[in-house]
PDB file of N, CA, C and O in Angstrom:
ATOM      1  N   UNK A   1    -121.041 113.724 -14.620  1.00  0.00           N
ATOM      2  CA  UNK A   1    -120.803 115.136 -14.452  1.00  0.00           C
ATOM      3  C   UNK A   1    -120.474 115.398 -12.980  1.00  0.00           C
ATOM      4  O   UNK A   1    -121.123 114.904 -12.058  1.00  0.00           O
ATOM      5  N   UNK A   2    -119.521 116.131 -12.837  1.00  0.00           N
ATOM      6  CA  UNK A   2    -119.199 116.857 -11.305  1.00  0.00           C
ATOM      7  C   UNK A   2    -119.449 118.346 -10.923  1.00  0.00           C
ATOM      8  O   UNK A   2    -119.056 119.270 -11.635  1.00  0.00           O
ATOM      9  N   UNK A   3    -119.889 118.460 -10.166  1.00  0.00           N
ATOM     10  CA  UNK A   3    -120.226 119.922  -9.721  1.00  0.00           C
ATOM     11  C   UNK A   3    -118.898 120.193  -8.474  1.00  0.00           C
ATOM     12  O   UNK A   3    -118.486 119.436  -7.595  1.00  0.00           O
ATOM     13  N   UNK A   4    -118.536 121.410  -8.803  1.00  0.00           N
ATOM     14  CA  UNK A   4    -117.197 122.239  -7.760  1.00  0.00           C
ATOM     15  C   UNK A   4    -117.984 123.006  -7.473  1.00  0.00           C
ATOM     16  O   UNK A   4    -118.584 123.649  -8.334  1.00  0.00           O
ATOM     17  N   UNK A   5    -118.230 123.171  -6.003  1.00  0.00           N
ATOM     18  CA  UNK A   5    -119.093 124.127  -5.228  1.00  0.00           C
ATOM     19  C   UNK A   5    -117.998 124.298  -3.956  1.00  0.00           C
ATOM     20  O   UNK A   5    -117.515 123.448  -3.209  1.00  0.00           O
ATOM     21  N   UNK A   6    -117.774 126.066  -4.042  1.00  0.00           N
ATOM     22  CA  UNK A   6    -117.216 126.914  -3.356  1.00  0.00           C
ATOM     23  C   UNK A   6    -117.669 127.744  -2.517  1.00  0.00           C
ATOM     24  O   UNK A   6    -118.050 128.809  -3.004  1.00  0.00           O
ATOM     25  N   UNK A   7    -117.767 127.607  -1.296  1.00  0.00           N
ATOM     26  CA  UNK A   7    -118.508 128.383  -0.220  1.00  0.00           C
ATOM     27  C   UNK A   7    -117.737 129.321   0.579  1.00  0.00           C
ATOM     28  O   UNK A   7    -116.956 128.774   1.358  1.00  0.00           O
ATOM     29  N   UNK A   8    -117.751 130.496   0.587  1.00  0.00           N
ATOM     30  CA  UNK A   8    -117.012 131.634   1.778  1.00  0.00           C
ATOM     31  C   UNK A   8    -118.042 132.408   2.199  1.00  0.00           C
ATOM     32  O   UNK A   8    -119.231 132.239   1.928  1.00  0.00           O
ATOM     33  N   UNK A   9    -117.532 133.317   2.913  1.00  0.00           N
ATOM     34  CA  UNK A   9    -117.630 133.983   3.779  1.00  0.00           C
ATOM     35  C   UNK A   9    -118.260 135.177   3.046  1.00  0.00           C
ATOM     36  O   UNK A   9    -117.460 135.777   2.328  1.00  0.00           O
ATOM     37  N   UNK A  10    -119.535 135.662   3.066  1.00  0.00           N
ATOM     38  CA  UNK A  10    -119.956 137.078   2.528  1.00  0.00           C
ATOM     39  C   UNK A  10    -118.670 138.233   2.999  1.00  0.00           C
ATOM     40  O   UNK A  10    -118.006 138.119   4.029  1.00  0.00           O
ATOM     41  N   UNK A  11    -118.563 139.016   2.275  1.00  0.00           N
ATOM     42  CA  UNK A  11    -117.143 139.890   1.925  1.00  0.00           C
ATOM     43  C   UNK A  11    -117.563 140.730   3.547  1.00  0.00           C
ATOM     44  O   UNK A  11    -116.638 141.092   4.273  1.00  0.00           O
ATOM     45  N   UNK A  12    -118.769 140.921   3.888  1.00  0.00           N
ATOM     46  CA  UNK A  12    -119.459 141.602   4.934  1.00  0.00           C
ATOM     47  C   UNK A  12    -119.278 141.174   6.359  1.00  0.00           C
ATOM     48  O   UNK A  12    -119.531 141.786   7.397  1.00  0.00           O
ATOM     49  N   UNK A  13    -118.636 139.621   6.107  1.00  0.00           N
ATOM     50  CA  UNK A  13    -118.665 138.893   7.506  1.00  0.00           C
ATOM     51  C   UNK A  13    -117.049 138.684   7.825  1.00  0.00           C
ATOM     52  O   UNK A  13    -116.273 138.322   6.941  1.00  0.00           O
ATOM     53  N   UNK A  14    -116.758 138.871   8.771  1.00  0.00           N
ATOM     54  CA  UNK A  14    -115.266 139.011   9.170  1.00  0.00           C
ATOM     55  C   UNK A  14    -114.933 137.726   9.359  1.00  0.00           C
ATOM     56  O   UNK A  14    -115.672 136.879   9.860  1.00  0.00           O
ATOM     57  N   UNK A  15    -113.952 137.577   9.010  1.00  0.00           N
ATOM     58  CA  UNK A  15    -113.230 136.305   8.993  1.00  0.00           C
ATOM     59  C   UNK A  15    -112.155 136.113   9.930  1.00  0.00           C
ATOM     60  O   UNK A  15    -111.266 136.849   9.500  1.00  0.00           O
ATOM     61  N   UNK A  16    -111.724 135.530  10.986  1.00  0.00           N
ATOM     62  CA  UNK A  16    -111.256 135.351  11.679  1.00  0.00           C
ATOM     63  C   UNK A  16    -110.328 133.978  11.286  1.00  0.00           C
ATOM     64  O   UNK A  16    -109.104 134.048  11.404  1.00  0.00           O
ATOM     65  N   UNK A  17    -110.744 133.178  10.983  1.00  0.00           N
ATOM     66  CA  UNK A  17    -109.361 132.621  10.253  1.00  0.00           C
ATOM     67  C   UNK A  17    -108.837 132.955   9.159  1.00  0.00           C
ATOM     68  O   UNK A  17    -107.728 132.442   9.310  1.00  0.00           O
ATOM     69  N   UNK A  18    -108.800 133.619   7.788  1.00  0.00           N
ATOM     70  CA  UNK A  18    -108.208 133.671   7.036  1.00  0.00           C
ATOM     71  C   UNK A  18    -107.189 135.184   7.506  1.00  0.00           C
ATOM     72  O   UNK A  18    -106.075 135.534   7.119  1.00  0.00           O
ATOM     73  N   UNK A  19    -108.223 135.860   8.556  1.00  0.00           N
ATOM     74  CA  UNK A  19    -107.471 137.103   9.001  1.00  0.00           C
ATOM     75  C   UNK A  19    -105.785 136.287   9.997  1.00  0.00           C
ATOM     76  O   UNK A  19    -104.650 136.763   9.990  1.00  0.00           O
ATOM     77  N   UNK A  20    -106.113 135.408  10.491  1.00  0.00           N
ATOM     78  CA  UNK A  20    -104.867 134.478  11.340  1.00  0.00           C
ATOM     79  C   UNK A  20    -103.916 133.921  10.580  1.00  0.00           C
ATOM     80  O   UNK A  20    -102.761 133.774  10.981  1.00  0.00           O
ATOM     81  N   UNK A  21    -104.472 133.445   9.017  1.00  0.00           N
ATOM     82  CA  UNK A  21    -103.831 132.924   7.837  1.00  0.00           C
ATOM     83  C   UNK A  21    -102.983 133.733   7.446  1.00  0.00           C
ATOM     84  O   UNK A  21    -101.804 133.391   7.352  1.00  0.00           O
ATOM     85  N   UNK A  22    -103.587 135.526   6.998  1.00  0.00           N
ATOM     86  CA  UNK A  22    -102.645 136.292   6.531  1.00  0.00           C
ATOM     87  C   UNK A  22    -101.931 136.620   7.365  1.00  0.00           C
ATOM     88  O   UNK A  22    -100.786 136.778   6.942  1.00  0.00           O
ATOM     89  N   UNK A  23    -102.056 136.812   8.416  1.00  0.00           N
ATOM     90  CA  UNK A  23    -100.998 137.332   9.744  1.00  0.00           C
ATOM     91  C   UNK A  23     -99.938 136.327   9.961  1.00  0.00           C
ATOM     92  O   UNK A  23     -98.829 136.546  10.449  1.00  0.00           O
ATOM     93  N   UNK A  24    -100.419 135.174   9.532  1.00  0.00           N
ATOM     94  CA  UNK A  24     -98.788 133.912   9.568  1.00  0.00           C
ATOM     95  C   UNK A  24     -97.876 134.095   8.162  1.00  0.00           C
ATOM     96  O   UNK A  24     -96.669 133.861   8.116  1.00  0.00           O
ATOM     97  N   UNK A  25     -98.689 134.561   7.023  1.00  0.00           N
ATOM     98  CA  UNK A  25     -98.092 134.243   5.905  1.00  0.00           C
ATOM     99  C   UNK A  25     -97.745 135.715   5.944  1.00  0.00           C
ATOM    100  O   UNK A  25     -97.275 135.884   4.819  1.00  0.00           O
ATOM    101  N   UNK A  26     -97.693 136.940   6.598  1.00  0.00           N
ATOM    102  CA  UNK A  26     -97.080 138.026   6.998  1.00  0.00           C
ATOM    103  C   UNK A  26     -95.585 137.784   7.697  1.00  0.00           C
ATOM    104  O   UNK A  26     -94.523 137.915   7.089  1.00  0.00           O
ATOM    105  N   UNK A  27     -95.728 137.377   9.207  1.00  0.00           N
ATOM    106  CA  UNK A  27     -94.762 136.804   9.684  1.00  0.00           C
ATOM    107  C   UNK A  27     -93.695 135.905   8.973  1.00  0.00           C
ATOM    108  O   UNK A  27     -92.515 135.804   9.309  1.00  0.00           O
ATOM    109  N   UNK A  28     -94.172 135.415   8.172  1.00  0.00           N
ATOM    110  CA  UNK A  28     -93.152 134.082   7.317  1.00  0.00           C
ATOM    111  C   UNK A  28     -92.552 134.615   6.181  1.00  0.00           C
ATOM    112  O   UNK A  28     -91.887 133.975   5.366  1.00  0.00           O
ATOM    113  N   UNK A  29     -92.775 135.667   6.151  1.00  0.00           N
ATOM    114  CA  UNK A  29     -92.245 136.790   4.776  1.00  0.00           C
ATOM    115  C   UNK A  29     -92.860 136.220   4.053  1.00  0.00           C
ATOM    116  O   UNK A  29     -91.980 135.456   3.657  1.00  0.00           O
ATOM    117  N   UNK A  30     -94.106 135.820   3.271  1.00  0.00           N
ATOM    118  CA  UNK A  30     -94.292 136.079   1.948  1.00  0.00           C
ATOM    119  C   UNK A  30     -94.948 137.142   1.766  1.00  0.00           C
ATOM    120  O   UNK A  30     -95.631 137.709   2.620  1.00  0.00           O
ATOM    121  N   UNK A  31     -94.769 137.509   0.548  1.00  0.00           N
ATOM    122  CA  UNK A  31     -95.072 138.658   0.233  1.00  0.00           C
ATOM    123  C   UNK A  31     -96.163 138.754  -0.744  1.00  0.00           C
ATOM    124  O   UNK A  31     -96.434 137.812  -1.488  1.00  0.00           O
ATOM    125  N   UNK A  32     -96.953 140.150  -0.762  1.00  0.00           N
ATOM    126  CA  UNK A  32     -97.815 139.970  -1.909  1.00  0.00           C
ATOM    127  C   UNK A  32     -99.624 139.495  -1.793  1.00  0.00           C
ATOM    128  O   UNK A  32    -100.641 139.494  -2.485  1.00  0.00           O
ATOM    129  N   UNK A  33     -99.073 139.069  -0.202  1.00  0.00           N
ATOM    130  CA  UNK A  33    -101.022 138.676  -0.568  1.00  0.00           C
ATOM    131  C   UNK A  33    -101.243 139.808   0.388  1.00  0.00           C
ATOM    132  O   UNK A  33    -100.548 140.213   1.320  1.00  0.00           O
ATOM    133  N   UNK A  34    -102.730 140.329  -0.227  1.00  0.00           N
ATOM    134  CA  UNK A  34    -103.963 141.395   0.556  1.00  0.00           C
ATOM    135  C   UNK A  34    -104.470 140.561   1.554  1.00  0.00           C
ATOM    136  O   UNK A  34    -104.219 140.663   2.755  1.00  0.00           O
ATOM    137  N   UNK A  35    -105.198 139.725   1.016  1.00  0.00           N
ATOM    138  CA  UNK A  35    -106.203 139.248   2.046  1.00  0.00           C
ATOM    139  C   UNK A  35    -106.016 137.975   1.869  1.00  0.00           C
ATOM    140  O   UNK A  35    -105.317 137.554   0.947  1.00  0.00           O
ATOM    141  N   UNK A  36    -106.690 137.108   2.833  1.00  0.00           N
ATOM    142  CA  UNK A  36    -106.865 135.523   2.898  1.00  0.00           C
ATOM    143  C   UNK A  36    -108.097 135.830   3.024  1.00  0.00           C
ATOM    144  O   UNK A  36    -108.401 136.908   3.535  1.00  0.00           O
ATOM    145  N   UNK A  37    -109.272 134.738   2.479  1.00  0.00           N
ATOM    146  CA  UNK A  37    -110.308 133.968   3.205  1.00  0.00           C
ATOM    147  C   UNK A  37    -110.272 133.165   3.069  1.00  0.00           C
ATOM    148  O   UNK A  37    -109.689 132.666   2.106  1.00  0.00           O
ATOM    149  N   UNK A  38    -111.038 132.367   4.189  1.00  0.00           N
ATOM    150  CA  UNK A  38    -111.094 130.590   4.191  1.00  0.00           C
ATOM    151  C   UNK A  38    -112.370 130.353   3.709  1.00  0.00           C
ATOM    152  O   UNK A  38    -113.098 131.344   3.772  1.00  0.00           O
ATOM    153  N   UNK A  39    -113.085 128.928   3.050  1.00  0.00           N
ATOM    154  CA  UNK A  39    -114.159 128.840   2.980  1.00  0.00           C
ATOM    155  C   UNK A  39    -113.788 127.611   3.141  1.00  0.00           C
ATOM    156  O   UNK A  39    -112.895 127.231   3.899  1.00  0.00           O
ATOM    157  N   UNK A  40    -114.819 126.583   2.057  1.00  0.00           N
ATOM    158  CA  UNK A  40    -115.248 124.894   1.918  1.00  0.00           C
ATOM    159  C   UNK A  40    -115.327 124.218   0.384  1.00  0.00           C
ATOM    160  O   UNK A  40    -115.327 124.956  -0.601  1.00  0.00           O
ATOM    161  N   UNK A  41    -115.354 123.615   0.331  1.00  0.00           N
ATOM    162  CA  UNK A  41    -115.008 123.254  -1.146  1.00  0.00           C
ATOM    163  C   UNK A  41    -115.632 121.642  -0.928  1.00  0.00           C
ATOM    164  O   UNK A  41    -115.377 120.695  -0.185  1.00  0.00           O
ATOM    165  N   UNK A  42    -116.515 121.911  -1.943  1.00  0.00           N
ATOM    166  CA  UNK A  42    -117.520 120.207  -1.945  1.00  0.00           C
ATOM    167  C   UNK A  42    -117.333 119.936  -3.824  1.00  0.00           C
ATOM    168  O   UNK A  42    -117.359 120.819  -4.681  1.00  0.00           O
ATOM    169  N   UNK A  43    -117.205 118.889  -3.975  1.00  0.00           N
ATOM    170  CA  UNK A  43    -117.218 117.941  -5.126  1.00  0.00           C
ATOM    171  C   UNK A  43    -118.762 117.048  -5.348  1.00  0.00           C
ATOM    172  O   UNK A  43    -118.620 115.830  -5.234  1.00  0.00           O
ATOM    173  N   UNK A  44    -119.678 117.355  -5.539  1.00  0.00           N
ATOM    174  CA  UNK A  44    -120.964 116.581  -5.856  1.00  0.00           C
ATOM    175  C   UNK A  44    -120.870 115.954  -7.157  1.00  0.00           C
ATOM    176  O   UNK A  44    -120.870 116.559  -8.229  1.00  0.00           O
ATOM    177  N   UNK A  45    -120.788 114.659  -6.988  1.00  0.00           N
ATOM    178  CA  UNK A  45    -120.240 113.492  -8.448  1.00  0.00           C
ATOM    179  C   UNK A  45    -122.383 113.209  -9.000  1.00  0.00           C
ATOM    180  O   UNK A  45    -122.984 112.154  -8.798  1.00  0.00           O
ATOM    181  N   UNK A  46    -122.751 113.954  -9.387  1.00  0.00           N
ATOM    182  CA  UNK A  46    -123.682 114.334 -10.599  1.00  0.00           C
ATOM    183  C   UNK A  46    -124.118 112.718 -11.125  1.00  0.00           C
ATOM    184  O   UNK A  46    -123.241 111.891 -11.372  1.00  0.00           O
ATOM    185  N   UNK A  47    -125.450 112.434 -11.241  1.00  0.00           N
ATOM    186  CA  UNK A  47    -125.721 110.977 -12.032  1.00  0.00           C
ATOM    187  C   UNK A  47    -125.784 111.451 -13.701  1.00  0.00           C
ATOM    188  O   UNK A  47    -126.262 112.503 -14.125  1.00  0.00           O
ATOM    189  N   UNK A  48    -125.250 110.517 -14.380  1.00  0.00           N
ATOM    190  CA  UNK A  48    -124.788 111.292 -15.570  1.00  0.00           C
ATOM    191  C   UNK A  48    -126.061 111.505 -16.300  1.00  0.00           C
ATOM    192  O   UNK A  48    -126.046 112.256 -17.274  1.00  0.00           O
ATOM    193  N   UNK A  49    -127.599 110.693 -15.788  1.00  0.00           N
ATOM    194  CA  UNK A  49    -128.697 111.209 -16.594  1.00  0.00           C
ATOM    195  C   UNK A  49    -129.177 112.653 -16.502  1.00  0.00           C
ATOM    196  O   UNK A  49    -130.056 113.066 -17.259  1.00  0.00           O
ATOM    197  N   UNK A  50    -128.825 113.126 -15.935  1.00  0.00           N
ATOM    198  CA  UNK A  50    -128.872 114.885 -15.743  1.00  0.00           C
ATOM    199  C   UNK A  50    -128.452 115.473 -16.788  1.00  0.00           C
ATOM    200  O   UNK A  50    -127.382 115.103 -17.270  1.00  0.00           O
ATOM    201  N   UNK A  51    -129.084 116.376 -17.303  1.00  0.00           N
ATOM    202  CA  UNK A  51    -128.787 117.649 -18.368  1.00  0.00           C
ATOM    203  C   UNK A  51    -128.376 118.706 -17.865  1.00  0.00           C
ATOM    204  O   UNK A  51    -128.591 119.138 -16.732  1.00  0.00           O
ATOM    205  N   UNK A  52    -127.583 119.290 -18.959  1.00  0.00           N
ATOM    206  CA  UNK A  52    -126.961 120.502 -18.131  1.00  0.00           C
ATOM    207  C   UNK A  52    -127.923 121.503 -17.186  1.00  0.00           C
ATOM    208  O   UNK A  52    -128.062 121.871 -16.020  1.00  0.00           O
ATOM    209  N   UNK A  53    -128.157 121.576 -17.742  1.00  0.00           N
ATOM    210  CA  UNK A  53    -130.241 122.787 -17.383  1.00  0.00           C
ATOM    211  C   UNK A  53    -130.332 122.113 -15.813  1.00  0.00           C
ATOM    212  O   UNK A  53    -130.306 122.795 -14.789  1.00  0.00           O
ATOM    213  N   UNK A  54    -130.439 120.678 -15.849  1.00  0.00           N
ATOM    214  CA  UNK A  54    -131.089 120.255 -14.458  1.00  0.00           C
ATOM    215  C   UNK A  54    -129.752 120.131 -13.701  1.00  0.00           C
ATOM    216  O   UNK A  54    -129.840 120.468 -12.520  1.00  0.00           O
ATOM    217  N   UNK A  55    -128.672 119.772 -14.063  1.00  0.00           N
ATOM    218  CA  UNK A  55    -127.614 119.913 -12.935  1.00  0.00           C
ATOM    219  C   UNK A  55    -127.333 121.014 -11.989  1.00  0.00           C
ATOM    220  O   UNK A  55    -127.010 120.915 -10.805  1.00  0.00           O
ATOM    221  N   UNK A  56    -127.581 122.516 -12.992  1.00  0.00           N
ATOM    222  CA  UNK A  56    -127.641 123.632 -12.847  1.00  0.00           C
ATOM    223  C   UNK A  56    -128.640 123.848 -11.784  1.00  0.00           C
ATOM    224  O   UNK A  56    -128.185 124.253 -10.715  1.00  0.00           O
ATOM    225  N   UNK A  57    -129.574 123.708 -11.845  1.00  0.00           N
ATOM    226  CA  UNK A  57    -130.689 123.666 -10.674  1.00  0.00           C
ATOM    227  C   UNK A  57    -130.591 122.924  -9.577  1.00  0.00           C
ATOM    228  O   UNK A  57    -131.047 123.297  -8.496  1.00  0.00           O
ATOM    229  N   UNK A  58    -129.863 121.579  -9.795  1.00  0.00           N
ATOM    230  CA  UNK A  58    -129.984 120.602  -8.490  1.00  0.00           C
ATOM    231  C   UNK A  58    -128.891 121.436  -7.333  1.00  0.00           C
ATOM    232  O   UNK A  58    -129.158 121.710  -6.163  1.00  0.00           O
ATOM    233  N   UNK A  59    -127.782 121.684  -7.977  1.00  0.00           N
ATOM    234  CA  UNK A  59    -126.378 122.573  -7.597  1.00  0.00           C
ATOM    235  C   UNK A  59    -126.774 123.256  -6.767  1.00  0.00           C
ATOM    236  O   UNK A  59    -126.593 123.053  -5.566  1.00  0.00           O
ATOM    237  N   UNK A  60    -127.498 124.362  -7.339  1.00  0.00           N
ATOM    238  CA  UNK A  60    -127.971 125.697  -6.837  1.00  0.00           C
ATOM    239  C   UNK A  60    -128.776 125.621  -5.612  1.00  0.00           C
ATOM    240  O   UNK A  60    -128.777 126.435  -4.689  1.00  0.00           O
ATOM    241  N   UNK A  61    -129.658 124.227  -5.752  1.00  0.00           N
ATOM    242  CA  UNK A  61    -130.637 123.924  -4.865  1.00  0.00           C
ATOM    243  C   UNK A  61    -129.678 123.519  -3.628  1.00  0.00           C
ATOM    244  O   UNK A  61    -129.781 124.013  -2.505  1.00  0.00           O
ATOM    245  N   UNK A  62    -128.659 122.471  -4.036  1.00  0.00           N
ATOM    246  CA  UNK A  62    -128.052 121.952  -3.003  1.00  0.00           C
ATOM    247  C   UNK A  62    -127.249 122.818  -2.168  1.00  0.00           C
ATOM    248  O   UNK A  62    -127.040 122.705  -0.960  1.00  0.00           O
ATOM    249  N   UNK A  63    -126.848 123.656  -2.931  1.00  0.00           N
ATOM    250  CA  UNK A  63    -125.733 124.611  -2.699  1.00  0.00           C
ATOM    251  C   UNK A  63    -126.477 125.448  -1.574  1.00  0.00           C
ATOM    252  O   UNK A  63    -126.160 125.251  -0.401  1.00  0.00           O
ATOM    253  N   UNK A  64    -127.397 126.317  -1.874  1.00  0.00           N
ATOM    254  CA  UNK A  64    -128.072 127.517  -1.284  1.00  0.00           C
ATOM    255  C   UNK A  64    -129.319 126.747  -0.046  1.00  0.00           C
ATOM    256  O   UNK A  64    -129.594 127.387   0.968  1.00  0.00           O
ATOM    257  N   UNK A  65    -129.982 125.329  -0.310  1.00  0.00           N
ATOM    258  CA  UNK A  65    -130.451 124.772   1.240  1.00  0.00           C
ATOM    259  C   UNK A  65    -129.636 123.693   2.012  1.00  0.00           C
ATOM    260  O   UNK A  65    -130.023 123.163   3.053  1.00  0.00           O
ATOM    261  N   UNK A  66    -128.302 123.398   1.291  1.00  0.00           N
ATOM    262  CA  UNK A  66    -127.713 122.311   2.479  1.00  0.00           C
ATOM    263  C   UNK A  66    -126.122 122.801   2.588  1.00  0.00           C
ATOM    264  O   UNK A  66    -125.572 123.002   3.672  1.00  0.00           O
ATOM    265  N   UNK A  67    -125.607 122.929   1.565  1.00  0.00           N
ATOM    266  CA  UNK A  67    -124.491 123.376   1.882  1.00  0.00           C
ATOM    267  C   UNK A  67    -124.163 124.753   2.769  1.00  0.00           C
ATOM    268  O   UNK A  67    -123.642 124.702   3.884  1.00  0.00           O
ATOM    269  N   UNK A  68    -124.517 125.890   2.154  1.00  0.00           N
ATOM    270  CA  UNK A  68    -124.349 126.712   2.928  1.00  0.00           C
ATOM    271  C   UNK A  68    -125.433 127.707   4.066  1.00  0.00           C
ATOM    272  O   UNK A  68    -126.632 127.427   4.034  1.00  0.00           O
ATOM    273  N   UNK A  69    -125.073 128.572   4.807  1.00  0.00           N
ATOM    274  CA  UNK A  69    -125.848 129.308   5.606  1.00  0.00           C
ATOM    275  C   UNK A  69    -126.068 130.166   5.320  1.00  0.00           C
ATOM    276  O   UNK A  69    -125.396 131.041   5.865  1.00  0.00           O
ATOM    277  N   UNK A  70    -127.013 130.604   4.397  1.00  0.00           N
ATOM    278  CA  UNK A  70    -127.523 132.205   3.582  1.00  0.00           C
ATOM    279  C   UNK A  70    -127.367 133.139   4.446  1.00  0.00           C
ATOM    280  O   UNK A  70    -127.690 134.201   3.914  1.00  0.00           O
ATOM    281  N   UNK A  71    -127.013 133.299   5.587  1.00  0.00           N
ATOM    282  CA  UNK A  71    -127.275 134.993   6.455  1.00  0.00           C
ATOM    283  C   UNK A  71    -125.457 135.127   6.247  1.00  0.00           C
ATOM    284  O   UNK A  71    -125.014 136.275   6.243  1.00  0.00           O
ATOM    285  N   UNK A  72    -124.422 133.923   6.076  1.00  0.00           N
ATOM    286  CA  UNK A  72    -123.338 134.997   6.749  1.00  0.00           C
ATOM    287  C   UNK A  72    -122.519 134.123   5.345  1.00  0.00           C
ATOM    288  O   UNK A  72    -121.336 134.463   5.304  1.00  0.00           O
ATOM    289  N   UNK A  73    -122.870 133.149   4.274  1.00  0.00           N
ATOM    290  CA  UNK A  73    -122.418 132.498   3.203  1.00  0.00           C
ATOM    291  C   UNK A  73    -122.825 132.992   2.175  1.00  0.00           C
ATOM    292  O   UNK A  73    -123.840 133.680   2.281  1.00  0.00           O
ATOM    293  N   UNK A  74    -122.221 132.840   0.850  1.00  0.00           N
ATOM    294  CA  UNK A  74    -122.362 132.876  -0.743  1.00  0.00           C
ATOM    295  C   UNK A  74    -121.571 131.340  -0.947  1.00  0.00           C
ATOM    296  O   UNK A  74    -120.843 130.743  -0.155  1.00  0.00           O
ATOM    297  N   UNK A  75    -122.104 130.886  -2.597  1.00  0.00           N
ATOM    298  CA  UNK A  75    -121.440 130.035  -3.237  1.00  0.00           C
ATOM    299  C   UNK A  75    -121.163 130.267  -4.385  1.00  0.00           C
ATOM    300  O   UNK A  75    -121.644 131.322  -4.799  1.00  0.00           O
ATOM    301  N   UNK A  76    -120.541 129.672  -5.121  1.00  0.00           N
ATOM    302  CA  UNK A  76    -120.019 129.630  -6.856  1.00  0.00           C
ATOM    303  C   UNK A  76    -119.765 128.576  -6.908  1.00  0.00           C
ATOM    304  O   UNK A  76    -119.151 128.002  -6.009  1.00  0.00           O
ATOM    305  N   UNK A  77    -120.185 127.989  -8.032  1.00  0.00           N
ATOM    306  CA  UNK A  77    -120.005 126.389  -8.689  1.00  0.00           C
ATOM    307  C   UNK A  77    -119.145 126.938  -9.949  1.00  0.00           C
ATOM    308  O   UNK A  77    -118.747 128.029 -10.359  1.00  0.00           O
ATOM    309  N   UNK A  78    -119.082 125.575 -10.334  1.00  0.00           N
ATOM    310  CA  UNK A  78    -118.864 125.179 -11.814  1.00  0.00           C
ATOM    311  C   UNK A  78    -118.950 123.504 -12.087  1.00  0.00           C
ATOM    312  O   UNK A  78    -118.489 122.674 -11.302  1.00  0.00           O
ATOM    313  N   UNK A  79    -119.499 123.245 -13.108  1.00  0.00           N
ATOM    314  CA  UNK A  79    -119.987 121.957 -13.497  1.00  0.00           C
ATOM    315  C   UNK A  79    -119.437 121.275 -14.556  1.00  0.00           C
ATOM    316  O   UNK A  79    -119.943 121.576 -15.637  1.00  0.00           O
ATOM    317  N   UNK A  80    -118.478 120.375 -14.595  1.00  0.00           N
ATOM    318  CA  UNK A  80    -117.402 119.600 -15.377  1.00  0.00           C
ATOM    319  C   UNK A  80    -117.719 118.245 -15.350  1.00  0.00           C
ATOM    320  O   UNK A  80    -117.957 117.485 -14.411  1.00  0.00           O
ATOM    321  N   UNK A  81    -117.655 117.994 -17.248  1.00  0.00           N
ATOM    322  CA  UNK A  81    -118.244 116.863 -17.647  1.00  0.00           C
ATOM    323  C   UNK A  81    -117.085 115.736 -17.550  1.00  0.00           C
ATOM    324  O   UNK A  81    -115.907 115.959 -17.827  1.00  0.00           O
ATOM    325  N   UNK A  82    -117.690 114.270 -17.037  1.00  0.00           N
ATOM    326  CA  UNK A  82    -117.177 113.483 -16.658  1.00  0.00           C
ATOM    327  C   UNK A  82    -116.335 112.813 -17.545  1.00  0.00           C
ATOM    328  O   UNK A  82    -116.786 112.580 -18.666  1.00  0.00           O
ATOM    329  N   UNK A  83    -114.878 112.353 -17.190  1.00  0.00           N
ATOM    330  CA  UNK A  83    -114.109 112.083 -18.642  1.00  0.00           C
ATOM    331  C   UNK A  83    -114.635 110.499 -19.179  1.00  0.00           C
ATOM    332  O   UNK A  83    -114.217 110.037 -20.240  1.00  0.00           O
TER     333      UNK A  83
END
């Protein structure tokens, strides 16, 4: 099993690169995007004796004390079974 864990920027915390992102992809004419944010994107390859229930927890655990910084971060996973 693999866990996709997605980390940005609380909507509250200003972003200074994705704000530099949209200002290039302004300049370059494309058209159409509001906003950019940047975040991080981790792949955790899961030991397959894990149940869904406990992957769910290890994720969350990993996610919210190592991956990210709770005062100025959020995450979202999703958990995809191994082919």
């Amino acid at each position: 099993m693999k866990a996709h864990v997605y980390v940005t920027l609380k909507r509250t915390v200003l972003d200074p690169q994705g704000q530099t992102i949209q200002n290039a992809l302004k300049k370059m004419q494309y058209k159409g995007v509001k906003e950019v944010r940047q975040g991080k994107f981790f792949v955790l390859d899961l030991d397959d004796s894990l149940d869904a229930a406990t992957a769910k927890e290890e994720v969350e655990r990993i996610a919210r004390d190592v991956l990210t910084n709770p005062v100025i971060e959020e995450f979202s996973y999703r958990l995809e079974e191994s082919a």
